[in-house]
N, C-alpha and C positions, 0 to 999 in steps of 0.2 A: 439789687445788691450794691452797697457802697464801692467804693475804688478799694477801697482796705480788703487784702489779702485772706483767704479764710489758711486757719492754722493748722497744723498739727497740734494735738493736745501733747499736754507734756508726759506722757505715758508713752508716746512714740518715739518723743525725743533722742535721738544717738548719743554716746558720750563718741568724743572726738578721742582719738585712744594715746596714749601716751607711751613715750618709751619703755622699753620694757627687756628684760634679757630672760636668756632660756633658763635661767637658775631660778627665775623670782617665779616659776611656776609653780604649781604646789602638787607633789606627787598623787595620785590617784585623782585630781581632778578633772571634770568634764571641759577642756577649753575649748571646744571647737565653735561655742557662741562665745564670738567676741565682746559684742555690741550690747550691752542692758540697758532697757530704759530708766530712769530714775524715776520712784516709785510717784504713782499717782496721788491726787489730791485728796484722795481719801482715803485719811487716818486709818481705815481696817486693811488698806492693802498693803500687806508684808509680805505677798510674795515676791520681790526681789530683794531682800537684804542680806543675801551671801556676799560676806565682803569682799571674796576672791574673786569675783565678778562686777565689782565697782571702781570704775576707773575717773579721777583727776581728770575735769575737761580743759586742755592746754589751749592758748590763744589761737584762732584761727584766720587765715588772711586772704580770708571771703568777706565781702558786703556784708551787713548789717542784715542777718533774714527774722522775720517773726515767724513764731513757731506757729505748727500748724495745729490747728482744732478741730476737733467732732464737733457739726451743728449742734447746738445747744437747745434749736429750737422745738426739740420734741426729742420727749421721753422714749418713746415706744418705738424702738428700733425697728418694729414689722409695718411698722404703719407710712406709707408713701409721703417721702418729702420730695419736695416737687422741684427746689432746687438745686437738690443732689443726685447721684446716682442710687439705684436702690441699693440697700443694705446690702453690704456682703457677709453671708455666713460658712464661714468652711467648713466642709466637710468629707467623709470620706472619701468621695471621689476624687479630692484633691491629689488623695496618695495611687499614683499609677499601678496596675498591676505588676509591674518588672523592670526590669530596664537591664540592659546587657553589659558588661563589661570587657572592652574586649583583650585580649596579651596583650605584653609587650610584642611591638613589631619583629620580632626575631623569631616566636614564638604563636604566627596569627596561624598555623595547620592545626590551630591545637579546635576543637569541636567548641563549639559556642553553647552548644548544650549542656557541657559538662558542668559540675559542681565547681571546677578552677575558675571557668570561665562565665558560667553565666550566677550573677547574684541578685537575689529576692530582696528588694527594698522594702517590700510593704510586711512590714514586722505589725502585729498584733497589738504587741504595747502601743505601735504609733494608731494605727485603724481603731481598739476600740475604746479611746476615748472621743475619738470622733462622728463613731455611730451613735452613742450615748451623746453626744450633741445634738445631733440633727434629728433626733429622735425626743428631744425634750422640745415638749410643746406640741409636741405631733402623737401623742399618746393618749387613747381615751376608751374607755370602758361601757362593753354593752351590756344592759342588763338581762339581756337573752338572746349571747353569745351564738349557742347551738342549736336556735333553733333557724335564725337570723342566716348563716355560714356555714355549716353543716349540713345544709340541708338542700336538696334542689330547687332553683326557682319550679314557680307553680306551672311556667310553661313548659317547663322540659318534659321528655318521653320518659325518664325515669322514673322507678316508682318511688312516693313517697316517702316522709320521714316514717320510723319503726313504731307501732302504737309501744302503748305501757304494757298490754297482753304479750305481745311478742317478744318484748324485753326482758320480762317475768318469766315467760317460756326460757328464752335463752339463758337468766342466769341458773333456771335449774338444773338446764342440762351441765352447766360449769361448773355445778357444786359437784356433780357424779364427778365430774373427770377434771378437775383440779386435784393436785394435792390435797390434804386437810391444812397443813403447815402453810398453805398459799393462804389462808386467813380470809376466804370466801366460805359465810355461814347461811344456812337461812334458819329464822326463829318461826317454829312452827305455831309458839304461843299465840305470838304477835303478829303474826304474818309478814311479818319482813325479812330482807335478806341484810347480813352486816359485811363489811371488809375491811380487813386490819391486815394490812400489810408486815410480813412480821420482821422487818429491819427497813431502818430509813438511813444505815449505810451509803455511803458515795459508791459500792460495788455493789450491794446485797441489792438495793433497792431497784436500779437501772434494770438486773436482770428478773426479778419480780414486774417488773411494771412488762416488760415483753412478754413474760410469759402469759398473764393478764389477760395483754389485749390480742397476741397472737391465737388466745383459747377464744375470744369473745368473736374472733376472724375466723377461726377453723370450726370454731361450733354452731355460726350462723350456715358455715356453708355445707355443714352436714345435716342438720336438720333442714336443709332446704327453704330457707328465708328469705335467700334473693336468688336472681334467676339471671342470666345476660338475657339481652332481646336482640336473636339474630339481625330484626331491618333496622336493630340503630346506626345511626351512621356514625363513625369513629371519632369525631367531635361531641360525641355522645354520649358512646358505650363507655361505661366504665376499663380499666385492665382485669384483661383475666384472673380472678382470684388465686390462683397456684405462683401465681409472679412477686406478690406480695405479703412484705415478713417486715415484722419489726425486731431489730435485730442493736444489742448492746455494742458500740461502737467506744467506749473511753479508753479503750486501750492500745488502739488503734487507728492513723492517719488514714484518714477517706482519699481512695485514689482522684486523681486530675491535678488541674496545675494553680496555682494562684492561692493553697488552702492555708499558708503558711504554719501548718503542722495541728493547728486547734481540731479537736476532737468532741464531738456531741457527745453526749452520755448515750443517747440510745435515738434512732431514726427509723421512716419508715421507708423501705426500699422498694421499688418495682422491679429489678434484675437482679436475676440468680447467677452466684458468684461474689467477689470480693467487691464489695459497695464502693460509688464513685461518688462524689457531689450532685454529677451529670444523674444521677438514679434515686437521689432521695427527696422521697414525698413530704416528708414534714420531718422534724428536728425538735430535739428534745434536750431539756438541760433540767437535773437533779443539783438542787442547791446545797453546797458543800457542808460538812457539819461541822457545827458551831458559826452557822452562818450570823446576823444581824443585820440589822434594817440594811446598814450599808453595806453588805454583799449582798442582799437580796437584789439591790440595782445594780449589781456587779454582773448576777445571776442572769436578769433579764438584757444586761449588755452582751452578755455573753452567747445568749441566744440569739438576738438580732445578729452578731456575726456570724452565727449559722446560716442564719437566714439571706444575708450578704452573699456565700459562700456561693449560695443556691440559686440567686439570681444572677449570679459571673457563669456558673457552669452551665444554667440554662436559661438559652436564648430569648425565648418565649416562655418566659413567667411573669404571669401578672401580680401573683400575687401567692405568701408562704405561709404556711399554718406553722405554728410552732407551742411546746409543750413546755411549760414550767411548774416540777412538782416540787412540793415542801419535804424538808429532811425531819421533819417533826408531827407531822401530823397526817391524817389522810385525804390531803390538800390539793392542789392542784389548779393551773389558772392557760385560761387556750389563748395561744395570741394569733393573730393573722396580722402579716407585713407588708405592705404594697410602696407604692413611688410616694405616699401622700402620708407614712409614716404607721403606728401600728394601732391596732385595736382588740382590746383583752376582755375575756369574758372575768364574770363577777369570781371572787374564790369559791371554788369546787369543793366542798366535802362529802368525800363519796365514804362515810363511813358507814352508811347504811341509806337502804330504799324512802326511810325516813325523812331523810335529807336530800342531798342531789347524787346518790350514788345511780340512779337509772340514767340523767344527764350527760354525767362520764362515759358510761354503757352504752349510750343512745349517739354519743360521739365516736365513740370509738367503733361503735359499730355502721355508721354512717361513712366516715375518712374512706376506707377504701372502696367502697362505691359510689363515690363523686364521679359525675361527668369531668375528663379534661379540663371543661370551661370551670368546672364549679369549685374543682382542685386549685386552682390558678393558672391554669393556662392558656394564652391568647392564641385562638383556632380559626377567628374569621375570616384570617385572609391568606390562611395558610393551608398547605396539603403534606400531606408523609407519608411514607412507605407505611402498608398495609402491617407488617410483621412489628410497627415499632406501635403501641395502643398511647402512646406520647410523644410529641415532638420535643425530646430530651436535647438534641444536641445536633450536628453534623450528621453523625451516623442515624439520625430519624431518616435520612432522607429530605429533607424539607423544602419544600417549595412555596415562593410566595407566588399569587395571581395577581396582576397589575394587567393597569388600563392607563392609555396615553390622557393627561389631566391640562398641562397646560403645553400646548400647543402640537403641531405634526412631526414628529420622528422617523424620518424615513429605517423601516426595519420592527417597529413597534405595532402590535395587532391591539384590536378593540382589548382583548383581552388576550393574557400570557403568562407562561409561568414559569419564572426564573429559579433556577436552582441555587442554594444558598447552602455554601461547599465550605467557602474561603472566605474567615474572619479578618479583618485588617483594623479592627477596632472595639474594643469593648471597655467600658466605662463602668468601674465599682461603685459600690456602696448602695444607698436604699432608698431616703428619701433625696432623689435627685432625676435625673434625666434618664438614667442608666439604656446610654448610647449603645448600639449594637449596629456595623457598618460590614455589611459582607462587599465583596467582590462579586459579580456573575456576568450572563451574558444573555443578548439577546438573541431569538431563533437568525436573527441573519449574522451572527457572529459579535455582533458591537459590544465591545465593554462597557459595563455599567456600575454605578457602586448604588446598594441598594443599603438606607438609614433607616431605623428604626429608633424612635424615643419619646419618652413622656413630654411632652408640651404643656408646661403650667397655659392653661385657657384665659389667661388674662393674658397673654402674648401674641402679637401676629402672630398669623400660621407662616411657619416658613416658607411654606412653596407661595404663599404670596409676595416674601420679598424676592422670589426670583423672578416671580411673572413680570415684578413693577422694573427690574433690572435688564430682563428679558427688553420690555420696551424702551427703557433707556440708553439701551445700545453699550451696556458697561461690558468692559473688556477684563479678562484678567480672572473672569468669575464661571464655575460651573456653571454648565445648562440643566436647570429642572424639569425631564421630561415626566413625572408623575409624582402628585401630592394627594395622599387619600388619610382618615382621620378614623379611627373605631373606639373601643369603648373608652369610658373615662373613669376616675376612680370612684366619683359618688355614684353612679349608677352601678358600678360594677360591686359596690360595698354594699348596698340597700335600693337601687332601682329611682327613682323618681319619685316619692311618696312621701309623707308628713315622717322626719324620725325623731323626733322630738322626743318619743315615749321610749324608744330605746337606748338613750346615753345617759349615763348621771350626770355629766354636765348638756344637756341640749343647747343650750344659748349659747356657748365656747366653743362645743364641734361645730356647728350650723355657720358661725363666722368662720372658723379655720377652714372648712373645706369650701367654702366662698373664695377664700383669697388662694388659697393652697393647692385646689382641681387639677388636674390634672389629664390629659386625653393621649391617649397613642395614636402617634402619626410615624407613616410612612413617605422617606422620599425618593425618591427615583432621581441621579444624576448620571449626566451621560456622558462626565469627564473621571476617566479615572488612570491613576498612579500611584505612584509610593506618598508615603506622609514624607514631611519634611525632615522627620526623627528617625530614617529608615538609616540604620546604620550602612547600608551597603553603597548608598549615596557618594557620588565622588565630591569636590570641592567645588567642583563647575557648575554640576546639577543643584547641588546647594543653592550656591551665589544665584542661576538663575532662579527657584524656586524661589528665594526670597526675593528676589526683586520682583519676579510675577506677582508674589502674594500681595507686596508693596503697590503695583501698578493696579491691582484690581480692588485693592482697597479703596485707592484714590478714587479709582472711577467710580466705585461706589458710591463714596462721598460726594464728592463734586459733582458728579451726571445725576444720581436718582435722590441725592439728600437722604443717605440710609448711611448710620454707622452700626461695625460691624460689632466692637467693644468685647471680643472674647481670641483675640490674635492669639495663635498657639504653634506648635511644631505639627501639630494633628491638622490643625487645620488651613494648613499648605500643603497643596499638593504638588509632588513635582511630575512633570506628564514627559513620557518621550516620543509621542505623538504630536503634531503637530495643533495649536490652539484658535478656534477659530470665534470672532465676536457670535451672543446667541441674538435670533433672531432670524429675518430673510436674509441671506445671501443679496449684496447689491456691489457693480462693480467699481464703485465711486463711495464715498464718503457722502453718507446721509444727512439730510438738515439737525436731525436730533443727537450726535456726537460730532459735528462739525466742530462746535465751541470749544471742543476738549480734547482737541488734535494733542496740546501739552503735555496731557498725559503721557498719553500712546499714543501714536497715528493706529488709525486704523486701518489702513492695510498696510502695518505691521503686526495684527493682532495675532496672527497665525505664530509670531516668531516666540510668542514668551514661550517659558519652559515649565507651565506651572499653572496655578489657578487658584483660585480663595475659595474655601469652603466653608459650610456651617453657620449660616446666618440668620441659628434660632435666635441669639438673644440682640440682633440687633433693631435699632430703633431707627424709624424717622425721623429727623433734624427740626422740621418744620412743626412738628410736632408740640405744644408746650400742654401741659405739661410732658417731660418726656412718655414713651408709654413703656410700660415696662411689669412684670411682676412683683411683686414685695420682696420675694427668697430668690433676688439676683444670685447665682454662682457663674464665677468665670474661672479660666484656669492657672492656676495659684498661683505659682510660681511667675508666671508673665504679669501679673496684674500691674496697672502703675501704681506710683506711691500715693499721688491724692485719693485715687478711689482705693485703696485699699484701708486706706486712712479714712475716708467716710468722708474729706473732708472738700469735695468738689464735684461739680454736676460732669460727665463724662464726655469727655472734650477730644476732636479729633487727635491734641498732641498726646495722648493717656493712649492711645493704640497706636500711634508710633512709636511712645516709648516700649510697649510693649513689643513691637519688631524690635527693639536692640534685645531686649532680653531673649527670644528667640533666637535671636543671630549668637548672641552668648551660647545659650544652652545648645545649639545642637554643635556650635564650634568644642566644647568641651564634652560632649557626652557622643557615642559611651566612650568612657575612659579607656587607656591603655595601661594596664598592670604593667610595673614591671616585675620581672620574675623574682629580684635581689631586692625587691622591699615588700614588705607585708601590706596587705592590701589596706589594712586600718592605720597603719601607722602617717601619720599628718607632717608632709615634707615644711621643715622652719624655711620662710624665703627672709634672707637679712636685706632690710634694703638701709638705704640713708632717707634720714627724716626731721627736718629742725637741726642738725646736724648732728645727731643722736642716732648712731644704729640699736635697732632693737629689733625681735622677732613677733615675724606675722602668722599667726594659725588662722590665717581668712579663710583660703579656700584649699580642704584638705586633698590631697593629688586624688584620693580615689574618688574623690565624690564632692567636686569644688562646690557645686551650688546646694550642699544637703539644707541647706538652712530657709532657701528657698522652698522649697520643696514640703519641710517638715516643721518648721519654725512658727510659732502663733503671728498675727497679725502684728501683733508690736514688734519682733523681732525682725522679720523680713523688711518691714518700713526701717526700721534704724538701720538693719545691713544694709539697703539699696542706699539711702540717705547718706551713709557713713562713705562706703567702700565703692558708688559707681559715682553719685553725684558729686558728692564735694570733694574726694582725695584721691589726687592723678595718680600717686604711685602705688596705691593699694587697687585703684581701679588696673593698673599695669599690671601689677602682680597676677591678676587674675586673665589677660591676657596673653598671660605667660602659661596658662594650665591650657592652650588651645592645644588639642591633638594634632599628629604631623599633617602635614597638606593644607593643614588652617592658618596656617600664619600670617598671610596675605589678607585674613578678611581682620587683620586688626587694627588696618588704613579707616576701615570701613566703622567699625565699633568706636575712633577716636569722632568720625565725623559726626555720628549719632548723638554721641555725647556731648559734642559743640553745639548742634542741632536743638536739641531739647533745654539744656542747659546753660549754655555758655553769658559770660556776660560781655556785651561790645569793646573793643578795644583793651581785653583783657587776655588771660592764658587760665581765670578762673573760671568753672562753675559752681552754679548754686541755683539752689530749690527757689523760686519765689509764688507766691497768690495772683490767684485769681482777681480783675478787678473791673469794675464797666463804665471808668471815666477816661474818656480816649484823650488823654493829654500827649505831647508829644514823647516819641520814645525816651527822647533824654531827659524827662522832665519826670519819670514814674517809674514805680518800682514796684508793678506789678505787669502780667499778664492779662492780655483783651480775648474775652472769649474764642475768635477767630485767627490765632497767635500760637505759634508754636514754643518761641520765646519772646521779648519782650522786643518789640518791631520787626520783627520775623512774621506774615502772615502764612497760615496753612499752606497754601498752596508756595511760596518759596522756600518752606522746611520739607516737604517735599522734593523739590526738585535738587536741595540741596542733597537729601539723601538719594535720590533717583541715582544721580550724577555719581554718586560714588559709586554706586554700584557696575554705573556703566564702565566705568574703569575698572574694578578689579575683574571682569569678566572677560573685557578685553585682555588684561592680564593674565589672565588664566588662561582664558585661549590661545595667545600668543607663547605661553609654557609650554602647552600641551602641545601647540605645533611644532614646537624649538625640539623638544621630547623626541617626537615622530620625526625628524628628522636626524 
């Protein structure tokens, strides 16, 4: 790479904002994006030309910056460029399942559960245009859907798929005991049987289609067609047939938490009583009438957030069947949804035996005698309560079995089995990692936090960068005492075998699950606490939490050459146990972290308050090309501006900018209501600016960073660009939205800001490029790979933030004791 700078494209670009007063706003409109980029180089993109939205870029008196660019040098955004970071695609999991809101302080007796107090972020408008993202490209069609997925593998104990006889048995008996007006016939001319559904209704239809398949359920298991086999074992046996009903659901919110009110047409449950998420087998969506091409992808988005629903409520799903019938005809199409995106069988028309109406039949009567594994659910390393025929939820009971993996744990048996009570983290949406992090304990009492999540296989296994950390004596970081891996998603879809003959497109699946595979792994850490986002956190536990996470980063870096490049509030932990380096216990400072006493000393390692976790997506240093997946996701809102810009290879100063945004977000969240203002309503802050007072809608008081959070890729690059790096008193402003007891850490936010940004002998910052001709600092106007800023190396923009930290702690300590006194 040249010395010249790589750019932002001019689609990220920020306008610099101009004065402005509360009059010139325009009634009814959305102002809470400030920031638009000016419209891209190509002539068909019109979506920014709202002119209420375009703002006069006024002079600025920052340095000369070029703007940043997307490589240029390849079209194919999935495809590995070797001098950037991999792609980033957002998607649902971006959007958290909740986030709390807490009173005004006068007002904090008030129940955090209540509807005042706690408020549901992840709105459906926002979630499914994002499932429908992550989802294009990841969709593909078998052409023998039911027999493929429906059906038990040939090894199972189960009995076989249903021949054609026994189908033909069974729809006769359904013609007796259907209605006639249910529109099941058989022609005795012909010998077939026909079905005409008699309304394709948004009501009529949902409960026809139950009744249907509940007779094709109740009438297999009276004429006696399947049987349970008492010595299966419960990873096995099907659920008791009396447990299961498909049951019309549109008019009515399915109980559990996280479902934000969307309602399936019709589902299939395994528990009697009022249906939960946590209880339903597969999911159904009837296409609205007067639907068109473009609601029918409305249709099948809508599903997939069913499908989303079902892998939040349970834990252990691999994977989700889902139903999509036509408003027009007697149609019908099966999808199944797993981490690696969805796969639909060919269109169904069950208008008769002629056609694929035994198919339908042959499915329908299949779905509820699937084994657990064959339904979707991951059983191999787990155990549950006898009374639960699924490991649904908490209430299964559920236990995983672990075995000590990388190294000796005193209190850890060959094997053991941890009970998995207490969630402390769960990670939406579908095609993604979909993290699932309980709390448990081992038999000699020890806390442990047990991970569960899809690992795209083109990725180190994680419990290998703990082993490599393990021996590098890194401080700061969880101890990994068990790493084990089970199935993945191409074997669990179709086994190991030629599928060439099952896709219409075979050459386009065959590469995407190449690059795309996916395996479930389990981790066993044996440090555990609150996240860093835990609201009940005081200011102290904070400060030290982030500075642990800060110290354990470094050591990372610097001791084993591994960056972490996914810094989050999640994935800092703060401990109130004491922190010890992993490894042997020695009573001196060992040859192999001697060098890196700067960091930490080590024997102070016991003192941090905290620890870095989660180190699936990080890379080796030494590494070239970097190693990594193609579908990089990190977490949204923290990301730095170059890589979310696409527009730099991922540099240690891109995950310390990432600590200030954490340091940000948990100093503002969760917010304090106050009682005397509406919770939507966006406090104006007047500042001086150019010597022009004008009004700022940056960061609205209930929900200052929504933009991060919610905002497309263009938009959170121009906010960050606009309002943290270049403009001191907008960046102020939002220093100003820190909740009470944070004020102190805004010494700490200025220094950051200097840190990453600043220019020498100035009171400016600004963004500059990356460049790899080491001339002297004052002589270039770019950043050296090994630079935080521009003669600033990593390891002194470190110590530079280290240092502040060690002061506001001290600060807060010396509070806290003044307090107690």
């Amino acid at each position: 790479m040249s010395h010249h700078q790589q750019s932002i494209p001019p689609s990220f670009q920020p306008h610099v904002l101009t004065p402005r007063t509360e009059s010139s706003l325009s009634p009814g409109r959305d102002h809470e994006v400030l920031f638009t980029a000016p419209n891209s180089d190509n002539p068909k993109d019109t979506s920014d030309n709202d002119d209420d939205h375009q703002y006069p870029a006024t002079p600025s008196p920052l340095p000369p910056q070029r703007p940043l660019q997307l490589p240029h040098s390849d079209p194919n955004p999935t495809k590995p460029n070797h001098l950037f970071s991999t792609p980033f695609k957002r998607k649902a999991a971006s959007i958290p399942l909740s986030i709390l809101a807490l009173p005004h302080p006068g007002h904090l007796h008030g129940d955090l559960g209540s509807s005042e107090s706690k408020r549901q972020r992840r709105f459906g408008k926002l979630v499914s245009p994002l499932i429908h993202e992550e989802l294009a490209g990841a969709k593909y069609i078998c052409t023998d859907f039911v027999q493929v997925f429906l059906s038990e593998p040939s090894t199972s104990p189960q009995p076989g798929a249903p021949t054609d006889s026994l189908l033909h048995g069974l729809l006769q008996a359904m013609v007796g005991s259907l209605l006639r007006s249910d529109g099941l016939r058989y022609n005795r001319s012909e010998d077939y049987y026909t079905c005409h559904p008699p309304s394709y209704t948004n009501r009529s239809y949902p409960e026809w289609f139950c009744r249907f398949a509940n007779a094709i359920h109740t009438t297999a298991i009276a004429l006696d067609t399947a049987t349970l086999t008492p010595t299966l074992p419960p990873a096995a046996a099907p659920l008791p047939h009396s447990e299961l009903k498909w049951l019309v659901t549109d008019s009515s919110t399915l109980g559990g938490t996280n479902n934000n009110g969307i309602k399936p047409d019709f589902i299939l449950t395994c528990c009697p009583g009022i249906p939960t998420w946590s209880s339903v087998l597969v999911v159904g969506e009837h296409q609205s009438q007067g639907s068109t091409s473009s609601t029918n992808k409305s249709s099948f988005t809508q599903l997939a957030c069913y499908a989303e629903q079902v892998f939040i409520a349970q834990p252990f799903r691999n994977f989700v069947f889902g139903i999509l019938t036509s408003n027009q005809a007697p149609e019908l199409i099966f999808w199944r949804f797993d981490r690696g995106g969805a796969i639909g069988s060919l269109t169904l028309n069950y208008r008769s035996t002629n056609l694929q109406l035994l198919d339908v039949v042959r499915a329908l009567y299949s779905i509820p005698r699937l084994s657990p594994m064959a339904l979707g659910f991951h059983v191999t390393s787990i155990s549950w309560t006898p009374d639960h025929r699924y490991p649904l939820d908490a209430a299964s009971g559920i236990l995983t079995r672990v075995s000590a993996r990388l190294g000796h744990t005193p209190g850890i048996h060959t094997e053991a089995l941890l009970p998995l009570h207490t969630v402390v983290f769960a990670a939406p949406g579908i095609v993604s990692r979909g993290t699932r992090v309980w709390a448990s304990l081992l038999d000699n009492g020890q806390s442990v936090i047990v991970k569960y999540s899809w690992r795209n296989m083109q990725r180190m296994p994680e419990g290998e960068f703990y082993r490599v950390a393990a021996e590098k004596r890194v401080v700061g970081i969880a101890t990994a005492i068990g790493y084990d891996t089970y199935e993945n998603i191409a074997t669990s879809r179709h086994g190991e075998g030629d599928v060439s003959h099952i896709f219409t497109q075979p050459d386009k699946y065959v590469k995407h699950i190449e690059e795309h595979n996916r395996i479930f792994a389990r981790l066993v850490l044996s440090s555990t606490g609150l996240p860093l986002s835990d609201p009940t956190l005081t200011p102290i536990q904070v400060a030290r939490g982030l500075l642990a996470g800060l110290v354990g980063h470094a050591s990372l870096f610097f001791q084993a050459n591994l960056l972490h490049r996914d810094i989050s509030p999640n994935n800092i932990i703060v401990t109130s146990t004491t922190m010890s380096p992993p490894g042997p216990a020695t009573p001196t400072v060992d040859n192999e972290a001697a060098p890196f006493q700067w960091i930490w000393p080590q024997e102070r390692a016991s003192n941090l308050g905290g620890c870095l976790i989660d180190l699936d997506y990080a890379v080796d240093t030494t590494e070239e090309p970097l190693s990594g997946a193609v579908d990089r996701t990190g977490t949204y809102p923290f990301i730095a501006i170059k890589i979310l810009a696409g527009a730099e290879r991922h540099r240690y100063r891109h995950d310390l900018e990432s600590f200030l945004y954490v340091l940000l977000w948990v100093c503002c969240y969760p917010v304090r209501i106050s009682t005397t203002t509406s919770p939507t309503t966006t406090i104006i802050e007047s500042v001086q600016h150019n010597s022009t007072k004008f009004s700022s809608l940056l960061w609205p008081s209930d929900d200052p960073l929504y933009i991060w959070q919610n905002g497309d890729q263009r938009t959170v690059v121009s906010d960050k660009i606009a309002n943290i790096v270049s403009d001191t008193q907008n960046f102020e402003c939002l220093l100003n939205r820190f909740r009470p007891g944070f004020e102190p850490f805004k010494v700490v936010a200025r220094c950051m800001r200097r840190t990453l940004w600043g220019f020498a002998g100035t009171s400016f910052c600004g963004l500059v490029g990356e460049g790899d001709e080491e001339l002297p600092s004052n002589e270039r106007e770019w950043v050296l790979a090994g630079e935080v800023r521009i003669g600033v190396s990593n390891r002194d923009g470190f110590c530079e933030v280290k240092k502040a930290f060690l002061r506001l702690i001290t600060m807060l300590e010396n509070d806290t004791q003044g307090k107690g006194k």
